[in-house]
LODREN-899483 format. One line per 8 residues: number of its first residue (from 1); for each residue y, x, z of C-alpha. Coordinates in Angstrom, 1 decimal. Each point is the difference from the previous one (the first is absolute). Layout:
# LODREN-899483
NUM	Y X Z | ...
***
This chain:
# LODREN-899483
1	30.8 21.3 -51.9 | -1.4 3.3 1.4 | 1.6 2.5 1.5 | -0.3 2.6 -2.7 | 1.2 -2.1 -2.9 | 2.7 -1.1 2.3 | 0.8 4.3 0.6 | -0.8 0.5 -3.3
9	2.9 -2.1 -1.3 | 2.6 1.5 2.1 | 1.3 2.5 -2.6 | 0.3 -2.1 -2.9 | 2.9 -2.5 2.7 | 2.0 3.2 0.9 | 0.7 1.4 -3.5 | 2.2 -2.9 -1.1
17	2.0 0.3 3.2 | -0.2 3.9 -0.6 | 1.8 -0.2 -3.8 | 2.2 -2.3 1.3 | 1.6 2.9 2.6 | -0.2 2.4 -2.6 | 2.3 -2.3 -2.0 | 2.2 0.8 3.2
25	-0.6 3.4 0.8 | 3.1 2.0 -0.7 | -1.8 3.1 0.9 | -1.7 1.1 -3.2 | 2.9 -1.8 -2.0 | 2.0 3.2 -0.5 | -2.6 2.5 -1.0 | -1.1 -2.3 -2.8
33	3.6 -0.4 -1.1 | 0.9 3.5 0.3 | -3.4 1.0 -2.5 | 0.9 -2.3 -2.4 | 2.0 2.5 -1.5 | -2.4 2.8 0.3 | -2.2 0.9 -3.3 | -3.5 -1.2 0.1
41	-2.8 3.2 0.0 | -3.8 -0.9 -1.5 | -2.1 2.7 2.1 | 1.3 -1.6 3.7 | -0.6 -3.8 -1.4 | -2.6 -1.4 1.7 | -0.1 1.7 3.3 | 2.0 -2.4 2.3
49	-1.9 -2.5 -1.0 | -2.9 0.9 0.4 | 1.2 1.2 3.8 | 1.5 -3.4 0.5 | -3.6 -1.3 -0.9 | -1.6 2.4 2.0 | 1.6 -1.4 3.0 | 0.4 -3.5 -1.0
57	-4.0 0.1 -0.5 | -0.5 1.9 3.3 | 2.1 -2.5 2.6 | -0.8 -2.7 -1.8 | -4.1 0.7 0.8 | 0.8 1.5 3.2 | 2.0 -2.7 1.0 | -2.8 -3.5 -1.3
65	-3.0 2.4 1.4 | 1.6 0.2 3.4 | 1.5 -3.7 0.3 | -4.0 -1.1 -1.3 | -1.8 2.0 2.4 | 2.4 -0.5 3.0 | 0.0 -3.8 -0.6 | -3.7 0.0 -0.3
73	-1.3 1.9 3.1 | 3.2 -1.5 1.9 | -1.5 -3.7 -0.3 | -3.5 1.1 0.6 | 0.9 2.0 2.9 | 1.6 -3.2 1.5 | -2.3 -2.4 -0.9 | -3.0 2.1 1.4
81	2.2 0.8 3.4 | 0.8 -3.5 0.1 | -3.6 -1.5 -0.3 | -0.9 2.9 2.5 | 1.9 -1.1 2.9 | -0.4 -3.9 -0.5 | -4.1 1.1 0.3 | 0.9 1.6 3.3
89	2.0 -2.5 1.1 | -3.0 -2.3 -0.7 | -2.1 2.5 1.9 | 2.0 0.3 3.1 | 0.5 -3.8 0.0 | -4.3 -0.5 0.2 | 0.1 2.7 2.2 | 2.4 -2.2 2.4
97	-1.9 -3.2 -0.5 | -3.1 1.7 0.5 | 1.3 1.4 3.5 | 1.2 -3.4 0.8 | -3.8 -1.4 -0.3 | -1.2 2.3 1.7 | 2.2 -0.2 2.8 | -0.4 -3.6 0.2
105	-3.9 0.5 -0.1 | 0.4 2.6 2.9 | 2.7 -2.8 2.2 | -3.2 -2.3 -0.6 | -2.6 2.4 1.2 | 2.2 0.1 3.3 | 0.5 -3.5 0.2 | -4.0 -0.8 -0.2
113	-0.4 3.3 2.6 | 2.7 -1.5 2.5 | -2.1 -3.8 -0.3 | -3.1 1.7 0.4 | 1.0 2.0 2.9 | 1.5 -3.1 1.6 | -3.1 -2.0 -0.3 | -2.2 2.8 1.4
121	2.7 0.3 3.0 | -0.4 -4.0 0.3 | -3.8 0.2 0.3 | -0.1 2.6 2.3 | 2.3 -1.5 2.5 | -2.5 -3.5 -0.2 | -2.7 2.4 0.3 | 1.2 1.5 3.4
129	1.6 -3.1 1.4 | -3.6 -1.5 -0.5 | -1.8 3.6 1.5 | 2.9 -0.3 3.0 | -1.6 -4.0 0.5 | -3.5 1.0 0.0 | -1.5 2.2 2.7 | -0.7 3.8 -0.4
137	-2.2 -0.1 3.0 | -1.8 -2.5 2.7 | -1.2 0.6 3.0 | -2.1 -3.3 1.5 | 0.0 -0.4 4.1 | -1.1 -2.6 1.7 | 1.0 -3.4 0.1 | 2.7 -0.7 3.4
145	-1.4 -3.6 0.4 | -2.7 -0.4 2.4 | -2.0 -2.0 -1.8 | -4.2 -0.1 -0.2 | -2.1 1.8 -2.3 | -0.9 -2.6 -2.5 | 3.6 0.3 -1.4 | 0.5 3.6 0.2
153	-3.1 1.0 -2.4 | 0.9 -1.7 -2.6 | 3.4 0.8 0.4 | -0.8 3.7 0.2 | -2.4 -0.5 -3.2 | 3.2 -1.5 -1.6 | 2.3 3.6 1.4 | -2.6 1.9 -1.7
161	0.1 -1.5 -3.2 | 4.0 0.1 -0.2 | -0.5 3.7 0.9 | -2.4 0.5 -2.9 | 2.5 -2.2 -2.7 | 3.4 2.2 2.1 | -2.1 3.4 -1.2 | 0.0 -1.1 -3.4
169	3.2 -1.4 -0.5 | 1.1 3.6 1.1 | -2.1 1.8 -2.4 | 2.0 -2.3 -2.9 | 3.0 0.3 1.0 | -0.6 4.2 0.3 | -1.3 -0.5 -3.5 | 3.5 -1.9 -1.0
177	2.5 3.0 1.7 | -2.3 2.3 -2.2 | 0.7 -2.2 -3.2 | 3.6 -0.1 0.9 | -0.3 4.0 0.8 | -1.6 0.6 -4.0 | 2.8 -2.3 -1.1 | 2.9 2.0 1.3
185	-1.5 3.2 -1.1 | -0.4 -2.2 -4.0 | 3.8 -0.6 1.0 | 1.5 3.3 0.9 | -2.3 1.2 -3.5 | 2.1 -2.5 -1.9 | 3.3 0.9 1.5 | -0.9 3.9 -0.6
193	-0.6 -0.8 -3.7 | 3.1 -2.3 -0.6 | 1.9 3.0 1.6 | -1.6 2.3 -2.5 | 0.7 -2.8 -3.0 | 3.9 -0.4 1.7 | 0.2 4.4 -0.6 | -1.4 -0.1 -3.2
201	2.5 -2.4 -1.7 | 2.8 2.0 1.8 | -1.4 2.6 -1.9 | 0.2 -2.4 -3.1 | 3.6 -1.2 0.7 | 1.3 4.0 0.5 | -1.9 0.8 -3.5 | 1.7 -3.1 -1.6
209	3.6 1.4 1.8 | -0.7 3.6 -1.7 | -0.7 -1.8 -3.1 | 3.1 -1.9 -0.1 | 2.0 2.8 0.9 | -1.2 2.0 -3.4 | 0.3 -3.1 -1.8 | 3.7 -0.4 1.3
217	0.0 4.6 -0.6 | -0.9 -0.9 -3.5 | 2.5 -2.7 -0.4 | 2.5 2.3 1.2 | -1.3 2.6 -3.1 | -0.1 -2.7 -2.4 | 4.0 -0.5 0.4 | 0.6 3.3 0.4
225	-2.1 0.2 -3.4 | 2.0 -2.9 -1.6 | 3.3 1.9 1.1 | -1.1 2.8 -1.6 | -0.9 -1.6 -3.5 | 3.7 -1.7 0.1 | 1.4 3.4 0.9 | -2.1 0.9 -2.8
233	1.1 -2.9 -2.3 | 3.4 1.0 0.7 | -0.2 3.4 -1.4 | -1.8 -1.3 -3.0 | 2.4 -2.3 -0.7 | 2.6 2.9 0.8 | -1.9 2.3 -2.7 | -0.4 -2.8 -2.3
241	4.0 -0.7 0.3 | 0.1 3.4 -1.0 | -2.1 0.5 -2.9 | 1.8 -3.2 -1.4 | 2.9 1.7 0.0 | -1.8 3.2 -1.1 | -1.2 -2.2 -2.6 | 3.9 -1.5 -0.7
249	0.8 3.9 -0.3 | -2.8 0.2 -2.7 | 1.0 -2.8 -1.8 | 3.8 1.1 0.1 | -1.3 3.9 -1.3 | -2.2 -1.6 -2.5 | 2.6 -2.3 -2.0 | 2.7 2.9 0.8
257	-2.7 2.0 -2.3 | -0.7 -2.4 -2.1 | 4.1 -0.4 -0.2 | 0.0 4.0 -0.5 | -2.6 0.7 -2.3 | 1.6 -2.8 -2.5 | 3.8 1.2 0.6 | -1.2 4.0 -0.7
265	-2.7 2.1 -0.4 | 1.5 3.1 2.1 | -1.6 1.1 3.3 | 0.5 -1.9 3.1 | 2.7 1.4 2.7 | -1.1 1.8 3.0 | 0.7 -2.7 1.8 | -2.4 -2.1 -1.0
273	-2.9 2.1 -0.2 | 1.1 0.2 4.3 | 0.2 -3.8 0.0 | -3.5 -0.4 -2.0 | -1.7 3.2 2.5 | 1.9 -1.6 3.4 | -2.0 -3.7 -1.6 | -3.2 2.0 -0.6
281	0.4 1.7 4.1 | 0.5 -2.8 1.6 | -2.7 -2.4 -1.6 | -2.1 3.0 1.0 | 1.1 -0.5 3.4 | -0.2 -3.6 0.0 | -3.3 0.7 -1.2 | -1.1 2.0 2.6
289	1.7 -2.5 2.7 | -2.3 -2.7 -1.6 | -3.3 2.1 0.4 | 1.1 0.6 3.2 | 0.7 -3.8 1.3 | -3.5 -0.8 -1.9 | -1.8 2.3 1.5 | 1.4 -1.0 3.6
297	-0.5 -3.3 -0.5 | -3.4 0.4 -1.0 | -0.8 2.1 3.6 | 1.8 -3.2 1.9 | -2.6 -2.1 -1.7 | -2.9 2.0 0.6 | 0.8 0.7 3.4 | 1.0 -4.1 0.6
305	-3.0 -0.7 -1.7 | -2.3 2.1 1.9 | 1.2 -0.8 3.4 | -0.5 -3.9 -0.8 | -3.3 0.7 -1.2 | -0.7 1.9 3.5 | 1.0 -2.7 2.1 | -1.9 -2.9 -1.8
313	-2.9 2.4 0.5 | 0.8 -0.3 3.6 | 0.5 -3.3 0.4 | -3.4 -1.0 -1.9 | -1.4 2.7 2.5 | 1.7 -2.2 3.1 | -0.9 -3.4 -1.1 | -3.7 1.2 -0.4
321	-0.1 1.2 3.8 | 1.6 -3.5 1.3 | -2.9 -1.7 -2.0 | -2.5 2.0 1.6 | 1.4 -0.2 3.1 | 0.8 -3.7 -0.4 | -3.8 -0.7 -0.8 | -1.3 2.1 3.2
329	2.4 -2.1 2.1 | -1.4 -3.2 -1.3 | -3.4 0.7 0.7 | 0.6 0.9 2.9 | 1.8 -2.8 1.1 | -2.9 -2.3 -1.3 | -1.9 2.4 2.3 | 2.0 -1.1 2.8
337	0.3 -3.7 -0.9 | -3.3 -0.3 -0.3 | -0.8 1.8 3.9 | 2.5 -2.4 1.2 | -1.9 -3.2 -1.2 | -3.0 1.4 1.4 | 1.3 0.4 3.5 | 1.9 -3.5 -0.2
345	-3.5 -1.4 -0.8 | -1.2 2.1 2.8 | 2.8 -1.1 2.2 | -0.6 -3.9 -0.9 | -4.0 0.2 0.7 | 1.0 1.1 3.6 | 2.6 -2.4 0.7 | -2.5 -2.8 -1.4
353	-2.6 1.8 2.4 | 2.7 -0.3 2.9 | 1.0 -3.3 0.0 | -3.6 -1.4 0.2 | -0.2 2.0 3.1 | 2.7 -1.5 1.6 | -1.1 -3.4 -1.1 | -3.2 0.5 1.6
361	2.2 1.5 2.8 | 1.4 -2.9 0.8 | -3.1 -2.2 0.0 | -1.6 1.8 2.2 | 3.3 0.6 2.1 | 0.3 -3.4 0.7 | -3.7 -0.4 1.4 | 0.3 2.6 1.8
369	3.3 -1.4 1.8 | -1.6 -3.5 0.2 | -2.8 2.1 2.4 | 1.9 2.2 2.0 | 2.9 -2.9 0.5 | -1.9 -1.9 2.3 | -0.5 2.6 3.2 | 3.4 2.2 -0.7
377	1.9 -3.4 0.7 | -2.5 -1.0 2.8 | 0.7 2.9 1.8 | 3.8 0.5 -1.0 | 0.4 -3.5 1.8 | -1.6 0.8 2.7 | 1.6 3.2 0.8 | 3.1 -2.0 -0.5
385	-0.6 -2.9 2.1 | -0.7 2.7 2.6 | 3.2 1.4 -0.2 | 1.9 -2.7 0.0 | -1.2 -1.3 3.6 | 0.5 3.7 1.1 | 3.8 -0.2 -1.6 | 0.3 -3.4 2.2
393	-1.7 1.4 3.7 | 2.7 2.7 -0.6 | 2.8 -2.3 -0.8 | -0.9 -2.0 3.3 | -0.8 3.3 2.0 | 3.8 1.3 -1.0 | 1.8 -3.3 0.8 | -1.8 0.4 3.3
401	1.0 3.5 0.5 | 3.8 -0.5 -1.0 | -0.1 -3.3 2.6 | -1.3 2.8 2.7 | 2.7 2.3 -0.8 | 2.9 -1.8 0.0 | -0.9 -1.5 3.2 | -0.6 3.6 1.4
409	3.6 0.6 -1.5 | 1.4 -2.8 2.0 | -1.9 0.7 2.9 | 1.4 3.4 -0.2 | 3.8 -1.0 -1.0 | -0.2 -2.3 3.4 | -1.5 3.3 2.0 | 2.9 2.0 -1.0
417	2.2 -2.3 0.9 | -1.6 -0.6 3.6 | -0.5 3.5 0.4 | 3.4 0.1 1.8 | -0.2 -2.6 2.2 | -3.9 1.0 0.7 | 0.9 3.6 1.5 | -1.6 -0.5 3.0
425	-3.2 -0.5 -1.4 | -1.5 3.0 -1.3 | -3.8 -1.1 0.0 | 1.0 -3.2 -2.0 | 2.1 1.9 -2.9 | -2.6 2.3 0.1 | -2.7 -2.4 -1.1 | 2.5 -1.8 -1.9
433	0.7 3.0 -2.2 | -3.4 0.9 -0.2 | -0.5 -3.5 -1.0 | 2.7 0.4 -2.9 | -1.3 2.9 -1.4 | -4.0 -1.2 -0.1 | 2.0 -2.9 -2.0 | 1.5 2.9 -2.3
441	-3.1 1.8 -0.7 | -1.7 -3.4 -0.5 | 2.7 -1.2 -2.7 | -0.1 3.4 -1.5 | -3.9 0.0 -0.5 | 0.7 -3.9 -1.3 | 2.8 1.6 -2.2 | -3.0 3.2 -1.6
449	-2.5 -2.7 -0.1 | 2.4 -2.3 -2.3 | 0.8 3.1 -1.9 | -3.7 0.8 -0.4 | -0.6 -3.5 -1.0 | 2.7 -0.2 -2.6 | -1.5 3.7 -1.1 | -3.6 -1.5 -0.4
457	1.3 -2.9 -1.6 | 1.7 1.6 -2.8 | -2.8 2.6 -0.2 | -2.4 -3.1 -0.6 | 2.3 -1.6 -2.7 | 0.0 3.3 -1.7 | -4.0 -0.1 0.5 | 0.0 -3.4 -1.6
465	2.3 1.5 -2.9 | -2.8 2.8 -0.5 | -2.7 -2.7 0.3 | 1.3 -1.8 -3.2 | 0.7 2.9 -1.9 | -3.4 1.4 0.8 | -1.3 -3.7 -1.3 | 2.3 0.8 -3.4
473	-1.9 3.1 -0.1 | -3.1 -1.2 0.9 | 0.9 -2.7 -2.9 | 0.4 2.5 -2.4 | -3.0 2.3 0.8 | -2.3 -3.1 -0.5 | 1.5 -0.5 -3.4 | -0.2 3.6 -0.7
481	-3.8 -0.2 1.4 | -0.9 -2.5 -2.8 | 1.5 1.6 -2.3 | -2.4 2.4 0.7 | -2.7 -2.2 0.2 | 0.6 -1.7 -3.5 | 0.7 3.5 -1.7 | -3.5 1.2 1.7
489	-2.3 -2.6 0.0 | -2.9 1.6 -2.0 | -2.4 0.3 3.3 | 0.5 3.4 1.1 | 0.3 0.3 3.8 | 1.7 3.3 1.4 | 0.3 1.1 3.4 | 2.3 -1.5 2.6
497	3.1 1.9 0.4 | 2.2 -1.4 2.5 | 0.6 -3.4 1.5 | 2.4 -2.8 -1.8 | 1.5 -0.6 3.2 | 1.2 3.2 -0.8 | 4.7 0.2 -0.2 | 0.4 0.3 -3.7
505	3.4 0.0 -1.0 | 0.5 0.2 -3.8 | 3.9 1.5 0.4 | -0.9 3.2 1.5 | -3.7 -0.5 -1.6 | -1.8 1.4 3.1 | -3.0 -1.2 2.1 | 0.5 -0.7 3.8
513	-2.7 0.9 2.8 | -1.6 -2.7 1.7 | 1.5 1.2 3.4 | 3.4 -0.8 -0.9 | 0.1 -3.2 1.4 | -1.5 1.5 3.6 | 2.3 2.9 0.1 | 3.1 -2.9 -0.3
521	-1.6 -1.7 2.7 | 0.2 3.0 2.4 | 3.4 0.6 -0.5 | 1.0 -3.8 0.5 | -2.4 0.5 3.5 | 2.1 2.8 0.9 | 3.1 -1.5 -0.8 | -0.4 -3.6 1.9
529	-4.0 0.7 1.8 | 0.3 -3.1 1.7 | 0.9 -2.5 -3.0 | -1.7 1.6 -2.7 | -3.5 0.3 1.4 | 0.6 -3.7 0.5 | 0.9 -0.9 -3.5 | -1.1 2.5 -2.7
537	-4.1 0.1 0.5 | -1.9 2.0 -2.9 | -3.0 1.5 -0.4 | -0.3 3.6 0.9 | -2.4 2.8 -2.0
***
């Protein structure tokens, strides 16, 4: 059933419940019992009915026109608001799974950034914990052992080349911090244009707030709308009231002129005539109230209308700009996963390149320690040996020394206690105490030289201690040196920079002079001249 055969049968139900209170009505009971006794006129016959039809005619189409038209644009009016805000509410629910993609897209951006940073950070630190192992710089000298000139050439040859294979080892590894310099430059680009990417879907998300606030604005019209149309429906439905009982007052002044014109024929009263005029004003007014509430409620729909038309304008305009901006994004994130493979490729290649270096590092390290093995330890042993037959003449020399001083100190105990009974010998205590205190000064020199022994002893131990660790370094030097050698064996031969007996110490990754080791030895002269020119013999430039 429509809606307009449904409005258009509402009159025909209320006029049966209409006659049936006009069988009630004790209103217009006594007029038509009161002209029954007057005489009927011809000329005024047929005027109240045809006013009674006049009005019955006019409420009756005012009334099914009205409850049509109000029905009609009523259901439409809902229907079209209705399907308008489930279409934004399916907009606004893309929208949000839309940002939820790309936010998840963006956490993975970051995620491959922070892995890639990490393994660039990774490689850099092998990278200088290898350039820390490997020399910056060597300076050859000549070899301490005196040994002849058969073995020092090709020894020398042998310096020359590690020199040449040191030099090139250097250039690569300046050619790797360079690498590792264009990589965190690549890196810091990346991190610039994720911050850029991180600003522009800030932007996004504050355009997606805006919209959701004039979605939430227009929801907030919509009711305001809908309370509007009920307040509206309510003074329809007030005005239709009305004009039923408008139409109940028709039907009562029809059948009372019906009742009239049968009973007599004579004019009708004053009264009535007022009764049918005040019926003819006020379905004027009710008129007028119904033009009125129409055309009210046809501005309310216009304006509901227009304003949901403007904001799925805006939302189309939106959802256009995230696509756009979601596409630039995504190419540029390909942009940046593909850079990143790249420089993990990169990154690979020179750890590949690395580790064959310190393979052939090691070979060569170890026959390099298997050649300078055999003369460190000769001469560490040596030196050693030496010292130990030093550490035991000073042992025996100080258990002499103490023997002759505590004799001195008895000697001298029994003086004092002779001196009173020997008072009458001055010459004799005189030589006796000069006696005592030769004794002294001879126990006290035994007492510095003991001290200076100990002194030299533990200066010697702490030699021995610098011996080996020079050995270590040595050690590592000669690994580092064919290292070099490996990485630069394609026959080039540079020129000699320095000697390999040169103090390399990869911690502090500086080169010692070759007159370290004599300046040590004039200290230790000045410090003990007459056991150290004894013990420590070097060559001197």
């Amino acid at each position: 059933n429509s809606p307009r055969s449904a409005s258009s049968e509402t009159p025909e139900k209320i006029s049966p419940r209409v006659v049936r209170q006009l069988k009630s009505n004790p209103r217009y009971s006594e007029p038509t019992a009161s002209s029954s006794n007057l005489a009927p006129r011809g000329s005024r016959e047929r005027s109240p009915k045809v006013a009674a039809a006049e009005v019955h005619y006019i409420a009756l189409h005012y009334l099914g026109v009205f409850s049509t038209r109000f029905s009609c644009s009523f259901f439409f009016l809902q229907k079209e608001q209705n399907g308008k805000v489930e279409e934004l509410e399916s907009q606004i629910s893309l929208l949000e799974n839309d940002l939820k993609v790309v936010k998840d897209q963006l956490s993975a951006t970051e995620q491959l950034k922070k892995q890639a940073e990490e393994e660039a950070e990774e490689s850099k630190q092998k990278l200088l914990a290898l350039s820390e192992k490997l020399p910056e710089n060597s300076v050859p000298g000549e070899d301490p052992t005196e040994e002849p000139e058969s073995v020092e050439k090709p020894q020398q040859q042998q310096q020359v080349r590690d020199s040449s294979t040191l030099a090139s080892a250097l250039d690569e590894i300046q050619k790797l911090k360079a690498q590792l310099d264009l990589v965190s430059d690549s890196e810091a680009i990346h991190l610039k244009k994720a911050e850029a990417e991180k600003s522009e879907l800030q932007q996004v998300k504050e355009s997606l707030s805006q919209t959701l606030a004039l979605v939430e604005d227009m929801e907030t019209q919509l009711r305001e709308t809908k309370e509007s149309e009920l307040h509206a429906h309510k003074l329809v439905e007030d005005t239709l009231a009305r004009l039923e009982e408008a139409k109940r007052v028709m039907e009562t002044l029809k059948s009372d002129g019906l009742k009239a014109s049968e009973s007599y024929h004579s004019d009708r009263s004053e009264e009535e005539r007022a009764e049918i005029e005040a019926a003819r004003v006020e379905i004027s007014q009710l008129r007028s109230a119904l033009e009125a509430s129409e055309k009210r409620y046809s501005e309310e729909r216009d304006r509901s209308t227009e304003q949901s038309r403007e904001a799925v304008e805006m939302v189309d305009k939106i959802r256009a700009e995230s696509v756009q901006r979601e596409a630039v994004l995504e190419l540029e994130l390909r942009k940046s996963k593909d850079e990143i493979d790249e420089l993990r490729a990169n990154l690979m290649d020179k750890e590949t390149e690395l580790q064959a270096i310190c393979e052939e590092n090691e070979v060569l390290a170890t026959k390099l320690e298997q050649a300078f093995k055999g003369t460190k330890e000769l001469q560490l042993e040596k030196e050693l040996q030496k010292l130990k037959s030093d550490s035991e003449t000073l042992r025996a020399l100080l258990a002499e020394k103490e023997s002759l001083f505590e004799s001195a100190s008895d000697e001298n105990r029994r003086l004092k206690s002779e001196e009173v009974v020997e008072a009458d010998h001055p010459t004799e205590l005189r030589h006796l105490t000069e006696e005592v205190e030769k004794s002294n000064k001879r126990a006290a020199r035994a007492t510095e030289q003991l001290e200076a022994a100990q002194a030299s002893n533990a200066e010697m131990e702490g030699e021995l201690r610098r011996l080996k660790v020079q050995s270590d370094q040595w050690r590592k030097a000669a690994e580092a040196a064919a290292a070099m050698i490996t990485a630069g064996a394609n026959g080039q031969v540079m020129e000699r920079t320095g000697s390999m007996d040169s103090h390399f110490s990869p911690r502090i990754a500086k080169v010692g002079s070759p007159f370290g080791d004599d300046l040590e030895d004039e200290l230790m002269k000045k410090k003990n001249p007459n056991m150290l020119t004894r013990l420590w013999k070097k060559p001197q430039k």
